[in-house]
SEFIZA-3560 file (N, C-alpha, C; in Angstrom, 3 decimals):
REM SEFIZA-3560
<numar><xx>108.059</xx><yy>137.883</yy><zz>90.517</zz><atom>N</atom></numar>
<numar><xx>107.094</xx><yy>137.553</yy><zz>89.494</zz><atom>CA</atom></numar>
<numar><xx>107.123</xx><yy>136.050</yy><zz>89.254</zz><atom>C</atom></numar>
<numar><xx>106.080</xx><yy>135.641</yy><zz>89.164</zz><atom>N</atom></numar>
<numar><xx>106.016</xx><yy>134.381</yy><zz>88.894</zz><atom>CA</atom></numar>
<numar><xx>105.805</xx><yy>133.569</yy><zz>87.610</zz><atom>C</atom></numar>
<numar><xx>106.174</xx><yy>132.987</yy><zz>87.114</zz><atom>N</atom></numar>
<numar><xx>106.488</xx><yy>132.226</yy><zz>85.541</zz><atom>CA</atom></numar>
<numar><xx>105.957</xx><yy>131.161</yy><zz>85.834</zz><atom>C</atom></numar>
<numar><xx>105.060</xx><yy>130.465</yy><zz>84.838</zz><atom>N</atom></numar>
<numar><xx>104.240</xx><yy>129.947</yy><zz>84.648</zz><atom>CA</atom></numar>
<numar><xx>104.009</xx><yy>128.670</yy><zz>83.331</zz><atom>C</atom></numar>
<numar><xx>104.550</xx><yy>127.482</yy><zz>83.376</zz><atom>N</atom></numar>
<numar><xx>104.671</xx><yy>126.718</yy><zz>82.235</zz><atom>CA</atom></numar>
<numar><xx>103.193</xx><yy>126.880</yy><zz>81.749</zz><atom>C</atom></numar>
<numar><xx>103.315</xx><yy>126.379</yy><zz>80.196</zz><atom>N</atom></numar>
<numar><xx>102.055</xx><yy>126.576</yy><zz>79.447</zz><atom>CA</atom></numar>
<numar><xx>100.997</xx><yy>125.064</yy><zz>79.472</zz><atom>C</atom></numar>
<numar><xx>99.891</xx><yy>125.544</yy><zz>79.791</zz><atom>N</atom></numar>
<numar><xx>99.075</xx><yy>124.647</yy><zz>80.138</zz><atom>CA</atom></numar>
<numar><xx>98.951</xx><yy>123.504</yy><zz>79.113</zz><atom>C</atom></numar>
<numar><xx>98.900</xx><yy>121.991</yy><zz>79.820</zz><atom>N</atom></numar>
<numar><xx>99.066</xx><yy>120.767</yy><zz>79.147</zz><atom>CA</atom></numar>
<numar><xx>97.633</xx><yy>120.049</yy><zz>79.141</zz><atom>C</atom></numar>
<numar><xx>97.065</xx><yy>118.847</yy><zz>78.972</zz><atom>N</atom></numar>
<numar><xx>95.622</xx><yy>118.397</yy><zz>79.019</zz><atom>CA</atom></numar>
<numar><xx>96.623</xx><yy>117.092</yy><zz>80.502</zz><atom>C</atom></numar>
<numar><xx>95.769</xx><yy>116.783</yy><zz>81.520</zz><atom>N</atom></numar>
<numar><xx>96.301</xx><yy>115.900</yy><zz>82.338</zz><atom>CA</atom></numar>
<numar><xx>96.584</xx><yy>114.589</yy><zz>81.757</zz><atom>C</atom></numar>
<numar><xx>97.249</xx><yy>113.698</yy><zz>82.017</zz><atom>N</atom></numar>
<numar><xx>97.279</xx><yy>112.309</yy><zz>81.725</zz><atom>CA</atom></numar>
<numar><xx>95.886</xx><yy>111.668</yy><zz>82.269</zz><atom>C</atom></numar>
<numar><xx>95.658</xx><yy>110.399</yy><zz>81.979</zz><atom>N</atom></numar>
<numar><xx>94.631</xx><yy>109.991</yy><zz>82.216</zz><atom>CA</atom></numar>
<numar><xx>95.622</xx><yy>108.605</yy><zz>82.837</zz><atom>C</atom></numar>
<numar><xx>94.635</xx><yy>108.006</yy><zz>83.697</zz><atom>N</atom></numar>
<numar><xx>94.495</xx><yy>106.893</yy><zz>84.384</zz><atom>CA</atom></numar>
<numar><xx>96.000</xx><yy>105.454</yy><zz>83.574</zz><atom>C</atom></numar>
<numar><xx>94.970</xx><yy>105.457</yy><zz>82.053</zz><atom>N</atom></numar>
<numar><xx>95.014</xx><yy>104.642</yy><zz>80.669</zz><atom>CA</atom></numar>
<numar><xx>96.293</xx><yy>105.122</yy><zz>80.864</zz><atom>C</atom></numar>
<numar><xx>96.660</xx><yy>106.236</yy><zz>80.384</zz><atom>N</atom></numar>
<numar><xx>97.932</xx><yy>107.005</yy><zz>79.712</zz><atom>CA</atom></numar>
<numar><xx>99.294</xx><yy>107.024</yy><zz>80.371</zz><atom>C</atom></numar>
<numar><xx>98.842</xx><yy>107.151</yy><zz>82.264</zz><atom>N</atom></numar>
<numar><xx>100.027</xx><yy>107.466</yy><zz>82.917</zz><atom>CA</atom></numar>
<numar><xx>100.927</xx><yy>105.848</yy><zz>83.546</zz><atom>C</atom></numar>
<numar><xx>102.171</xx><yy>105.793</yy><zz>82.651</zz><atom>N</atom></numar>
<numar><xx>102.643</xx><yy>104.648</yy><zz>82.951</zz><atom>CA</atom></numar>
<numar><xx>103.159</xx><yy>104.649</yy><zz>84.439</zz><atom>C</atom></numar>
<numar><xx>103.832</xx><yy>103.177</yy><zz>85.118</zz><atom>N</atom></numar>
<numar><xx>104.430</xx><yy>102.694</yy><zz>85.784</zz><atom>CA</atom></numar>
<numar><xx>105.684</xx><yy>101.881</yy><zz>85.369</zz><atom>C</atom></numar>
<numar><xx>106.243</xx><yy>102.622</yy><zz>86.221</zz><atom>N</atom></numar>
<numar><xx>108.208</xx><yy>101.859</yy><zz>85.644</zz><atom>CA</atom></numar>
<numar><xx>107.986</xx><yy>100.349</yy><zz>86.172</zz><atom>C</atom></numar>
<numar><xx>108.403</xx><yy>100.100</yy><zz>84.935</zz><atom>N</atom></numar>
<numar><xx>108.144</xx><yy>98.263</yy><zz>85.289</zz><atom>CA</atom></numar>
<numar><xx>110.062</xx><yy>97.613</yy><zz>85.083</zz><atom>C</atom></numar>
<numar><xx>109.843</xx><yy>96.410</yy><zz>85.302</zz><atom>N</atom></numar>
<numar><xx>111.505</xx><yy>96.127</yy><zz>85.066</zz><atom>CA</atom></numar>
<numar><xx>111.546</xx><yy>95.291</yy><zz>84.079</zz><atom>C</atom></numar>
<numar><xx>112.560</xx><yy>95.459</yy><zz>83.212</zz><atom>N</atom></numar>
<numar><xx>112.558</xx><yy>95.018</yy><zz>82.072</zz><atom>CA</atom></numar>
<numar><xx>113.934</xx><yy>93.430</yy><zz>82.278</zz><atom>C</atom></numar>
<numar><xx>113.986</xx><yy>92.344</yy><zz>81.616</zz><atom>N</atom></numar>
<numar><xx>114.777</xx><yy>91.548</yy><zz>81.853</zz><atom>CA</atom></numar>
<numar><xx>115.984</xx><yy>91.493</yy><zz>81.959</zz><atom>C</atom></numar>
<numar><xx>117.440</xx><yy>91.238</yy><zz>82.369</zz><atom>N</atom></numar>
<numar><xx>118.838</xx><yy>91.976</yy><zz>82.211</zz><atom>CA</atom></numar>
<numar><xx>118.853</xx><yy>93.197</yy><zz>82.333</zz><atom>C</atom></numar>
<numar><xx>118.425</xx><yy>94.198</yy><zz>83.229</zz><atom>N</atom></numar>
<numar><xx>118.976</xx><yy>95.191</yy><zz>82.995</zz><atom>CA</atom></numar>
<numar><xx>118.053</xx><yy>96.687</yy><zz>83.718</zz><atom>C</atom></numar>
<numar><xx>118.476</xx><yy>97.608</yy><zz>83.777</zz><atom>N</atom></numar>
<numar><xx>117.288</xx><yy>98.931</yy><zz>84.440</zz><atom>CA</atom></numar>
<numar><xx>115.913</xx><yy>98.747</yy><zz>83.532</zz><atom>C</atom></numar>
<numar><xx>115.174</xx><yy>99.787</yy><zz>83.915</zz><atom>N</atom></numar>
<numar><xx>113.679</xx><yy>99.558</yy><zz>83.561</zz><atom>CA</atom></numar>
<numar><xx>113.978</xx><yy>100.155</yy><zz>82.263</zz><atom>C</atom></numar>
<numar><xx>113.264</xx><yy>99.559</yy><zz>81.133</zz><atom>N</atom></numar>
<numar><xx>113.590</xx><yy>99.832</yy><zz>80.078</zz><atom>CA</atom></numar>
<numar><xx>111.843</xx><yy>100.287</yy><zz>79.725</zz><atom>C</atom></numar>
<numar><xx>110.946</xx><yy>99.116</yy><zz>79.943</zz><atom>N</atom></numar>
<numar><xx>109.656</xx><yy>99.448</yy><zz>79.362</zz><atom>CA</atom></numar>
<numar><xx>108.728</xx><yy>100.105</yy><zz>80.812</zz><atom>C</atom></numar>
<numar><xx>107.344</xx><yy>100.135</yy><zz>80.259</zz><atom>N</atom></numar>
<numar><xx>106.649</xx><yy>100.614</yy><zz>81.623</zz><atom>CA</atom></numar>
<numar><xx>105.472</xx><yy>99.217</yy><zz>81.552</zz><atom>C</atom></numar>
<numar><xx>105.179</xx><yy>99.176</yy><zz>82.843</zz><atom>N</atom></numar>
<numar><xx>103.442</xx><yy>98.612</yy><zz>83.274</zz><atom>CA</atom></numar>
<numar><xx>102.435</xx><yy>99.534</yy><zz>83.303</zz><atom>C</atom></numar>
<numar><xx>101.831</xx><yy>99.347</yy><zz>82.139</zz><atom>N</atom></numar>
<numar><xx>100.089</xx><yy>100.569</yy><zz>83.108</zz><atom>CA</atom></numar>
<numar><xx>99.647</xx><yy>100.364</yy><zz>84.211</zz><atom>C</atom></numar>
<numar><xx>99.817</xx><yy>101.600</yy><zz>84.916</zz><atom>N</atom></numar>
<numar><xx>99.116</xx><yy>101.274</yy><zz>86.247</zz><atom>CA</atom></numar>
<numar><xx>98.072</xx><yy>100.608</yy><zz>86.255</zz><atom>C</atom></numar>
<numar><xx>96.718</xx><yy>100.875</yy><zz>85.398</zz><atom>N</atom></numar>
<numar><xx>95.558</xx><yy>100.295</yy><zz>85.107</zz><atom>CA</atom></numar>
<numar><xx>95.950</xx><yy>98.448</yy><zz>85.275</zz><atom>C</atom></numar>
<numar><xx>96.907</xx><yy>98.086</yy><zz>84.514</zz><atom>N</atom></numar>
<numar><xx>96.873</xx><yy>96.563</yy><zz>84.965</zz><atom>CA</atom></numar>
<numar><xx>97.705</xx><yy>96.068</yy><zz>86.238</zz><atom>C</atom></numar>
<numar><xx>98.505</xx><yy>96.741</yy><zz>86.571</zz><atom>N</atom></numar>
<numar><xx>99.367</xx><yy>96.666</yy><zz>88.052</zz><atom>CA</atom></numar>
<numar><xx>98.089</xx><yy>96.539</yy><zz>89.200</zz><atom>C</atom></numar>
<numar><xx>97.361</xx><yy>98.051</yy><zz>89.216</zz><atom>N</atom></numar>
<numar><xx>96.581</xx><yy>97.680</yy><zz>90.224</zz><atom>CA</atom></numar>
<numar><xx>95.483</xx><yy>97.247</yy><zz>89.741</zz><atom>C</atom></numar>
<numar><xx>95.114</xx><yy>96.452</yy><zz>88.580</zz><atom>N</atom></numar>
<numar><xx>94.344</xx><yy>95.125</yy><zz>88.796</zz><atom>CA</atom></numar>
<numar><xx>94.707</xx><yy>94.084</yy><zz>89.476</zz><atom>C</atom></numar>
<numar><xx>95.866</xx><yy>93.957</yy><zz>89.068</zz><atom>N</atom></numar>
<numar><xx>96.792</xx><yy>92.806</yy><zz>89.611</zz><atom>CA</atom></numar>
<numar><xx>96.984</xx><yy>93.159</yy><zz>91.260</zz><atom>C</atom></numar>
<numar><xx>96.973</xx><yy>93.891</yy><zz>92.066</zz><atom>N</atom></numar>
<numar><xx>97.595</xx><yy>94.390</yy><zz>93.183</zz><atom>CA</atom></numar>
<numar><xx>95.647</xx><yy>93.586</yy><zz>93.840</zz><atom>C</atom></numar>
<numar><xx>95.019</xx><yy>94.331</yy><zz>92.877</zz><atom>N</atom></numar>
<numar><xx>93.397</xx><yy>94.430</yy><zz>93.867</zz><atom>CA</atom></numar>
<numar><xx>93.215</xx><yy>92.668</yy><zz>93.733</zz><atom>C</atom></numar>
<numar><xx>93.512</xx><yy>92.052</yy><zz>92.819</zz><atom>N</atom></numar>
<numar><xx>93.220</xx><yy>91.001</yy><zz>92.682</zz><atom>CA</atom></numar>
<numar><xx>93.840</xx><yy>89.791</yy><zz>93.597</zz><atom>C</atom></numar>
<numar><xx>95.154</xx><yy>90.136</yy><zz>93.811</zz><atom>N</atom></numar>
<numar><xx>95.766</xx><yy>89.791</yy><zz>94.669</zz><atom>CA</atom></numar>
<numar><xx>95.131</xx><yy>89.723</yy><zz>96.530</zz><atom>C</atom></numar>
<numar><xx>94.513</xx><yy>90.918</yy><zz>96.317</zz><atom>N</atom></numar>
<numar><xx>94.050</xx><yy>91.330</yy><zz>98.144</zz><atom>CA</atom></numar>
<numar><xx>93.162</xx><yy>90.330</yy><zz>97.782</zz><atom>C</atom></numar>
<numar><xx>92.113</xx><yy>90.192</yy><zz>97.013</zz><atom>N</atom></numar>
<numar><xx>90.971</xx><yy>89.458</yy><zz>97.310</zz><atom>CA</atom></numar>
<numar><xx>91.454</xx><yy>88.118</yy><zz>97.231</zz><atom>C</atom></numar>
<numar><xx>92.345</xx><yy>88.057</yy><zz>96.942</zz><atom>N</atom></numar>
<numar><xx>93.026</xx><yy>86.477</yy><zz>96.996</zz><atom>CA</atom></numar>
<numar><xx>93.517</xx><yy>85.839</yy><zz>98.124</zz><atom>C</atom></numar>
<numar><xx>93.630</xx><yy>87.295</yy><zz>99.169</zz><atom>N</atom></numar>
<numar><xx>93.964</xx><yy>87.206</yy><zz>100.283</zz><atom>CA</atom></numar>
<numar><xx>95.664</xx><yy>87.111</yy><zz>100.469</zz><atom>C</atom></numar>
<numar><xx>96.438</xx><yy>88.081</yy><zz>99.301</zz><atom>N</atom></numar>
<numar><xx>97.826</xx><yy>88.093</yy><zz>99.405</zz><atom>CA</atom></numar>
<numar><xx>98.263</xx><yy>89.499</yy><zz>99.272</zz><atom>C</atom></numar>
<numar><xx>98.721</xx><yy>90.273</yy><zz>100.117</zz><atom>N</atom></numar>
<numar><xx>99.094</xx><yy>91.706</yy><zz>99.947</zz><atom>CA</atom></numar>
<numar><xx>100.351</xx><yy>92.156</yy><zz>98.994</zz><atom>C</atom></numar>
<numar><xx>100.017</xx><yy>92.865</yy><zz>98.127</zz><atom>N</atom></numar>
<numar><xx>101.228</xx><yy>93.096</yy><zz>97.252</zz><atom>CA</atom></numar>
<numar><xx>102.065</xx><yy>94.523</yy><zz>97.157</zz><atom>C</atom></numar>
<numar><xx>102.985</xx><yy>94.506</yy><zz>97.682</zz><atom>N</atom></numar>
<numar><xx>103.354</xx><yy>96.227</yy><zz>97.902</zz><atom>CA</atom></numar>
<numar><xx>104.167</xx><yy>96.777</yy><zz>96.364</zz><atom>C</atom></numar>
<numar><xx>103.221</xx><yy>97.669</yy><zz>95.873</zz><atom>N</atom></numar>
<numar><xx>103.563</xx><yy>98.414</yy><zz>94.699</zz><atom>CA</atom></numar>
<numar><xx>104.889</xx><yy>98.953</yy><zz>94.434</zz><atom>C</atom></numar>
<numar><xx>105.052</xx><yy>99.653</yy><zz>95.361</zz><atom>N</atom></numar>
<numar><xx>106.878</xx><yy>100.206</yy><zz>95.460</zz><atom>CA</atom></numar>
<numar><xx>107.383</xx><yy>98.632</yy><zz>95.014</zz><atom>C</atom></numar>
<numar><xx>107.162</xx><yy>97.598</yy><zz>95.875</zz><atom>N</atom></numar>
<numar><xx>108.345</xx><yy>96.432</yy><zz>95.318</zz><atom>CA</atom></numar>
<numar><xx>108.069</xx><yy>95.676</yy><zz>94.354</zz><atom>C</atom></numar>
<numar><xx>107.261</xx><yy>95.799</yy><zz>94.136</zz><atom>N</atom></numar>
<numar><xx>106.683</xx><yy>95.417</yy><zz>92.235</zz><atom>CA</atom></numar>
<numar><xx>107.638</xx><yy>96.261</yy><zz>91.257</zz><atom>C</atom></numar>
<numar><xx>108.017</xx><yy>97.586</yy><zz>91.640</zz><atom>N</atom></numar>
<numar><xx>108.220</xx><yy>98.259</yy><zz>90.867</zz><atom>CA</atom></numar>
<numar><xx>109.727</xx><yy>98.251</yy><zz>90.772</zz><atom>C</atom></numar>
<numar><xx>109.910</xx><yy>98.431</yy><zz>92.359</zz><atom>N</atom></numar>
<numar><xx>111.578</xx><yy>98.371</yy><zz>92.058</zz><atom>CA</atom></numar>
<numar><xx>112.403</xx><yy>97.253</yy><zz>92.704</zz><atom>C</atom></numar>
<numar><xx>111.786</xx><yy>96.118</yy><zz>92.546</zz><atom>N</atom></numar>
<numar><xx>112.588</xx><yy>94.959</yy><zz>93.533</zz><atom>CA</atom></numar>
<numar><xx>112.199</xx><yy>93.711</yy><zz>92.448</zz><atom>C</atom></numar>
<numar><xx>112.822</xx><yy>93.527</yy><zz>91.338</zz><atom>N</atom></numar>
<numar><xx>112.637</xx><yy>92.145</yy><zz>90.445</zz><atom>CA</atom></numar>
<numar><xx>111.941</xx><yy>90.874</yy><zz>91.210</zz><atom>C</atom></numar>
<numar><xx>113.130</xx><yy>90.563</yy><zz>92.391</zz><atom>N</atom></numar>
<numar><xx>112.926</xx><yy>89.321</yy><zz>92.395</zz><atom>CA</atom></numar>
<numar><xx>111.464</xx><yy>89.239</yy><zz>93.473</zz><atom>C</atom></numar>
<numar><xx>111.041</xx><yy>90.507</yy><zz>94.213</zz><atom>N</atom></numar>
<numar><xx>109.694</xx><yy>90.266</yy><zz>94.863</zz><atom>CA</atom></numar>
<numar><xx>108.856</xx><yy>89.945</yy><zz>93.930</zz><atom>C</atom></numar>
<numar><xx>108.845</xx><yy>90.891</yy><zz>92.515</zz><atom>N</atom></numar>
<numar><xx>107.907</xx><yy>91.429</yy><zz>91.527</zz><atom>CA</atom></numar>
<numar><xx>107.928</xx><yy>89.799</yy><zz>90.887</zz><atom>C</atom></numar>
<numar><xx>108.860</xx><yy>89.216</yy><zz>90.689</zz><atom>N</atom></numar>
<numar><xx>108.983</xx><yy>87.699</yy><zz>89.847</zz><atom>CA</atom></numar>
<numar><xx>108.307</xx><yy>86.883</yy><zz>91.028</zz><atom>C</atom></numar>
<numar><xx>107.869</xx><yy>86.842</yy><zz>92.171</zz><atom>N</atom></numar>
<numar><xx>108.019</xx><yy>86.204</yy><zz>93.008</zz><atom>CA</atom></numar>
<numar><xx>106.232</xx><yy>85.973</yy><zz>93.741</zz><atom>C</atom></numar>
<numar><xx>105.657</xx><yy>87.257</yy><zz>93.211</zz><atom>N</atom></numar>
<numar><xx>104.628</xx><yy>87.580</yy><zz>93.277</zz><atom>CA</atom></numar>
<numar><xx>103.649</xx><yy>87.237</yy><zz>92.138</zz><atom>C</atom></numar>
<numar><xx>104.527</xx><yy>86.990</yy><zz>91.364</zz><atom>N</atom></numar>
<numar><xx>103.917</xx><yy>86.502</yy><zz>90.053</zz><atom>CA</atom></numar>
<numar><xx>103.706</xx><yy>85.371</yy><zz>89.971</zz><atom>C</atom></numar>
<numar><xx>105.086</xx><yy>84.558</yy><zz>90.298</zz><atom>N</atom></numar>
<numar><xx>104.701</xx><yy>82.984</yy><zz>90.484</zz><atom>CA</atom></numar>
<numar><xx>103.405</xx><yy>82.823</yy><zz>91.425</zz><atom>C</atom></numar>
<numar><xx>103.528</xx><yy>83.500</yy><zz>92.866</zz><atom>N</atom></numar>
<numar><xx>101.915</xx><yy>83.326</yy><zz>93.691</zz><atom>CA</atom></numar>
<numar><xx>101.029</xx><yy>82.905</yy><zz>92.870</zz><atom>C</atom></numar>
<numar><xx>100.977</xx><yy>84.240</yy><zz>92.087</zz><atom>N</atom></numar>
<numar><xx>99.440</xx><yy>84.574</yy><zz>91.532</zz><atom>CA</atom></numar>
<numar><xx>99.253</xx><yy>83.411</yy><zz>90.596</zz><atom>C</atom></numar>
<numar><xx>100.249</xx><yy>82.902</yy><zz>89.866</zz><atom>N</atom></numar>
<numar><xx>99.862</xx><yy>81.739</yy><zz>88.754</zz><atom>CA</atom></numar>
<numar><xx>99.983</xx><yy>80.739</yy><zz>89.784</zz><atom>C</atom></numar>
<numar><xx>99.839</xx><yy>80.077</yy><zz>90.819</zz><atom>N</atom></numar>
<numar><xx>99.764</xx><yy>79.001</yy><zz>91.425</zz><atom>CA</atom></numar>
<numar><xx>98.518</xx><yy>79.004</yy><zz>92.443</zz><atom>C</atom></numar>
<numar><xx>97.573</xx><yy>80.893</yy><zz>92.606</zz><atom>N</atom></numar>
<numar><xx>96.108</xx><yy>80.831</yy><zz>92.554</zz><atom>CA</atom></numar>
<numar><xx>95.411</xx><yy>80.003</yy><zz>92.154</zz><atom>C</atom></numar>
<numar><xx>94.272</xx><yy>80.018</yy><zz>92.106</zz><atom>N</atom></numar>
<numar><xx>93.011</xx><yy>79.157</yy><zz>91.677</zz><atom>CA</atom></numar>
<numar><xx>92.156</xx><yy>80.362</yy><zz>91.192</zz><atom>C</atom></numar>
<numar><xx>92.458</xx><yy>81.484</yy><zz>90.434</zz><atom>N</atom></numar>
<numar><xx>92.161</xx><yy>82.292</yy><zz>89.635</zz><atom>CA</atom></numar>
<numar><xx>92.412</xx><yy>82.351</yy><zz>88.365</zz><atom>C</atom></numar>
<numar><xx>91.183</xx><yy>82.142</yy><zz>87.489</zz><atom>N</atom></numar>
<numar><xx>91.600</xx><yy>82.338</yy><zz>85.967</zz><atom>CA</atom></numar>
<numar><xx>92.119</xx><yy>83.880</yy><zz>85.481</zz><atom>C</atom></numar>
<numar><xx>91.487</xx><yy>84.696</yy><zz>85.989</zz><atom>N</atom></numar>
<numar><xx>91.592</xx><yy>86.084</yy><zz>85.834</zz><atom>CA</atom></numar>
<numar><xx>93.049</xx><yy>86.250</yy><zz>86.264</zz><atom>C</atom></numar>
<numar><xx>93.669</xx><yy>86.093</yy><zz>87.600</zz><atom>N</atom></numar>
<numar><xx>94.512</xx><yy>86.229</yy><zz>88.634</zz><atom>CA</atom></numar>
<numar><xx>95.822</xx><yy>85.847</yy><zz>87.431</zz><atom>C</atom></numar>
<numar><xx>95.502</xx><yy>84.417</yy><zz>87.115</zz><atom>N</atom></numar>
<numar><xx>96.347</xx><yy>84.037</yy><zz>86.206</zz><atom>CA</atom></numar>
<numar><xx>96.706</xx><yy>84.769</yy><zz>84.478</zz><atom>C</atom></numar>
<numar><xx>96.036</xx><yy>85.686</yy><zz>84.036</zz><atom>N</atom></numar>
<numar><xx>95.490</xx><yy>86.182</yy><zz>83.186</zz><atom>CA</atom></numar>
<numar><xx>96.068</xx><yy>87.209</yy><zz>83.591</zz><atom>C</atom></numar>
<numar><xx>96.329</xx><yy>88.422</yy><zz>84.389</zz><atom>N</atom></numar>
<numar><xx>96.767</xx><yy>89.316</yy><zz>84.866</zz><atom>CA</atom></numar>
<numar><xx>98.559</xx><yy>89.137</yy><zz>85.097</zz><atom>C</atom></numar>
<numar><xx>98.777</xx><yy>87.901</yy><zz>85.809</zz><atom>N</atom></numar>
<numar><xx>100.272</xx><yy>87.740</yy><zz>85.982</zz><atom>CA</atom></numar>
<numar><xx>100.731</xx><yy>87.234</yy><zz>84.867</zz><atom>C</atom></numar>
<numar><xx>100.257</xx><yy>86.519</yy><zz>83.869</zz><atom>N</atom></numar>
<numar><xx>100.893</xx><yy>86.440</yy><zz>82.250</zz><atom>CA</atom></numar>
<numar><xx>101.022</xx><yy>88.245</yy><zz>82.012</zz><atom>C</atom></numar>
<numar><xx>99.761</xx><yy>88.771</yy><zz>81.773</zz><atom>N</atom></numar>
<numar><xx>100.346</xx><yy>89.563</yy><zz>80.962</zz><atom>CA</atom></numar>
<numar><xx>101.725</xx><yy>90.949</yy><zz>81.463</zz><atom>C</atom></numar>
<numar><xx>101.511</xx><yy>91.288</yy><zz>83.009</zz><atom>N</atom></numar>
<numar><xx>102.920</xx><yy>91.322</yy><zz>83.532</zz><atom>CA</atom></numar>
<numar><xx>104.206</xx><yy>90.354</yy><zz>83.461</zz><atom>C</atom></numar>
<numar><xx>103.958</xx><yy>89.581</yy><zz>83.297</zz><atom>N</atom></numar>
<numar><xx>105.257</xx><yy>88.779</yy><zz>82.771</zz><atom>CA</atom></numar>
<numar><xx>105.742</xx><yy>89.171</yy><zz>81.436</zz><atom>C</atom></numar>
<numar><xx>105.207</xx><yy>89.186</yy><zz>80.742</zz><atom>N</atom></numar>
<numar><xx>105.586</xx><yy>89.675</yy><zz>79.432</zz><atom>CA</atom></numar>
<numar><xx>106.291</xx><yy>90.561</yy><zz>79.692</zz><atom>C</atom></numar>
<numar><xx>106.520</xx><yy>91.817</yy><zz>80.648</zz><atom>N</atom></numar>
<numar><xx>107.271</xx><yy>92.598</yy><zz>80.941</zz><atom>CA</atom></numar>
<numar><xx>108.500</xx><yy>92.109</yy><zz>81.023</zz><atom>C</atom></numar>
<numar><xx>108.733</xx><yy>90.774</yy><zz>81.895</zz><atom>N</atom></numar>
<numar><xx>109.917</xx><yy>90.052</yy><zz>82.121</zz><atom>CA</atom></numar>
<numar><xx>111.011</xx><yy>89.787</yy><zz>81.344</zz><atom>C</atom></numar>
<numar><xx>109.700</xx><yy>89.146</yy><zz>80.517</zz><atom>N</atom></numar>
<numar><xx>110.290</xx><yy>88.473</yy><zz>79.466</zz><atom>CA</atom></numar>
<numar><xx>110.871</xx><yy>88.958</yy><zz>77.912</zz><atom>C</atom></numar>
<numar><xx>110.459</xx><yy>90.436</yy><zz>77.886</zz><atom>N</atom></numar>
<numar><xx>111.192</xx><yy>90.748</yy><zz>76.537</zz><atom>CA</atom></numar>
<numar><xx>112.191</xx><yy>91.160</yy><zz>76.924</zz><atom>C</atom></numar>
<numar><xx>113.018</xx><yy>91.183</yy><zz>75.649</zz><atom>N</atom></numar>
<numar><xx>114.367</xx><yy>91.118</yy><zz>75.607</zz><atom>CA</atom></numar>
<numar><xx>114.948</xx><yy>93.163</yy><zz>76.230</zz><atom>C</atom></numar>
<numar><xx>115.943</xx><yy>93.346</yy><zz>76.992</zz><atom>N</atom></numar>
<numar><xx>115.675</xx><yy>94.721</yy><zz>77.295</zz><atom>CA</atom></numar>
<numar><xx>116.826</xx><yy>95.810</yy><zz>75.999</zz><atom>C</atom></numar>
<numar><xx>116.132</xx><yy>96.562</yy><zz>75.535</zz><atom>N</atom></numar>
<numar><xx>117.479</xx><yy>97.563</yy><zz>74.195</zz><atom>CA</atom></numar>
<numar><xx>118.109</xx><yy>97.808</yy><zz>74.528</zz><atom>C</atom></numar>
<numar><xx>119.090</xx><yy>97.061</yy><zz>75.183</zz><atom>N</atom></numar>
<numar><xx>120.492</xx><yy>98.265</yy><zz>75.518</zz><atom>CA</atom></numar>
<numar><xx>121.253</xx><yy>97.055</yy><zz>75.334</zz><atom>C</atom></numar>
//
């Protein structure tokens, strides 16, 4: 017989986070995907490929990729890697 958890409403796009890395320490906060892969698409058209897995779990690519993007000639580009930085940069609770 089969058992059956009780039905949930899906996450949405907005809703479903991405483990982001938080400063000193394991991932403490998340990135919305919604601005990651802005940042990821914005990047291609910039003509720089950004691999998501190492955004996610490799700091110093994810810090490294960021500097790129703020040394673009994109206002947006630049606008996108501030506000992932902020990830960086708060302090992590533990």
């Amino acid at each position: 017989m089969l058992t059956f958890a009780a039905p949930s409403a899906p996450a949405t796009q907005a809703e479903a986070p991405c483990p982001g890395l938080a400063a000193g320490g394991p991932p403490a906060t998340y990135w919305p995907c919604e601005l990651l892969n802005a940042f990821a698409l914005k990047m291609a058209a910039s003509g720089h490929c950004v691999n998501m897995s190492m955004m996610l779990g490799h700091r110093p690519y994810a810090l490294e990729q960021l500097a790129l993007a703020r040394g673009a000639a994109d206002g947006e580009l630049h606008h996108l890697a501030a506000q992932l930085q902020a990830y960086f940069d708060s302090p992590w609770p533990g």
